[in-house]
C-alpha positions in Angstrom: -5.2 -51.1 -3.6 -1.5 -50.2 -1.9 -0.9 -48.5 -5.1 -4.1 -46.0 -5.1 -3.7 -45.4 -1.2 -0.5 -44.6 -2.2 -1.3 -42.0 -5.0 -3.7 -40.4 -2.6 -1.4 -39.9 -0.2 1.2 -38.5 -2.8 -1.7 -36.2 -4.1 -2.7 -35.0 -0.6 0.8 -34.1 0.2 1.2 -32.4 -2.9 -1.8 -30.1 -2.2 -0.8 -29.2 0.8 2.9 -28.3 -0.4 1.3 -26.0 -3.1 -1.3 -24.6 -0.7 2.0 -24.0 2.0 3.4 -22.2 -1.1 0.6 -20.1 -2.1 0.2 -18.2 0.9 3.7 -17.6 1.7 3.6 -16.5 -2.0 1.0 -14.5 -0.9 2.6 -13.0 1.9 5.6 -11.8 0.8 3.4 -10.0 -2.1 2.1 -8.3 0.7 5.1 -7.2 2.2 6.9 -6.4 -1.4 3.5 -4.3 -1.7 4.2 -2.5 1.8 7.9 -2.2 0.5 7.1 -0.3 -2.9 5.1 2.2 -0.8 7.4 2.8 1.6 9.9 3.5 -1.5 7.4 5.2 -2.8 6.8 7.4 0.1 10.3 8.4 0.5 11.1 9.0 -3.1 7.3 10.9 -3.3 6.3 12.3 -0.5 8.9 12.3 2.3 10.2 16.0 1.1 7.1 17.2 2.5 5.4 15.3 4.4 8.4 14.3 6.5 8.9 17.6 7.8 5.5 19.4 7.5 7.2 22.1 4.9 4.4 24.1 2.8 1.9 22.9 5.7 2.4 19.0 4.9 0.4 17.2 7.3 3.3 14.8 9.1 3.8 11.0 8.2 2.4 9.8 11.2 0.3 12.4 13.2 -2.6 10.2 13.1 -5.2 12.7 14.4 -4.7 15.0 11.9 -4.7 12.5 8.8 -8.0 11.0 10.1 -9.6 14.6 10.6 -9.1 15.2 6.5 -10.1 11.7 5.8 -13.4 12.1 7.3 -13.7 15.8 6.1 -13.0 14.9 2.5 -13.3 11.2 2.4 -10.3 9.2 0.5 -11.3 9.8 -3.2 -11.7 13.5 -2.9 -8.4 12.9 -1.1 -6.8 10.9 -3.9 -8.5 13.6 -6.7 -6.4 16.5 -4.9 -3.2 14.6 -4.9 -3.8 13.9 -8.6 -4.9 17.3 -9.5 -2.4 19.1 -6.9 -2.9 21.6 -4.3 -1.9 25.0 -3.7 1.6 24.0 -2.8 1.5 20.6 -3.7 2.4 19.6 -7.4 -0.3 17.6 -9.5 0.5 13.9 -8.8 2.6 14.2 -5.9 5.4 14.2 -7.5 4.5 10.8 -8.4 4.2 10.9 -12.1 3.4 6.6 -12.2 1.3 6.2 -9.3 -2.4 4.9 -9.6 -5.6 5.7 -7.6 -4.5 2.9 -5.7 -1.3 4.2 -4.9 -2.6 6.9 -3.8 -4.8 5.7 -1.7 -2.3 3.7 -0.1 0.0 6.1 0.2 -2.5 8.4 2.2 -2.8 5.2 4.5 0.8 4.9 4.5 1.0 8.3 5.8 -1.8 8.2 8.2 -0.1 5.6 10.6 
């Protein structure tokens, strides 16, 4: 009996070890996630959007972002980064980025 108490114990400790390590696993994904966008961004988008040149709406200005989001809704927003704009090349200048990407990149820039 010591010996099974024992092994349950051993078992429960283990679980929670691995379920500790999971989701700080998790976490730092997240951040490393937040981290590539923000790379991303500057390596991207920042020529632009940093400064407002060719009418770039700023990193940041909030009001502005969330105005076009609602206008154009994100995947008519993602579908004119991909395709370009009248001053803005197709992609971005992001020749590897995803829908996804995109989209987080928008969100990225939006805050």
């Amino acid at each position: 009996m010591f010996s099974i108490t024992t092994l349950l114990n051993q078992t429960h400790r283990l679980l929670i070890g691995s379920g500790a390590a999971l989701l700080l696993g998790g976490a730092m994904m997240t951040s490393a996630s937040a981290a590539n966008i923000a790379t991303t961004y500057d390596n991207s988008c920042a020529a632009c959007h940093d400064s407002g040149a060719l009418n770039a709406i700023k990193k940041g200005d909030s009001a502005k972002w969330q105005q076009l989001m609602k206008q154009k809704s994100m995947p008519a927003l993602i579908n004119s980064v991909k395709n370009g704009m009248t001053q803005m090349p197709a992609g971005g200048l992001c020749n590897n980025c995803s829908d996804d990407d995109y989209r987080k990149l928008i969100e990225y820039m939006s805050k």
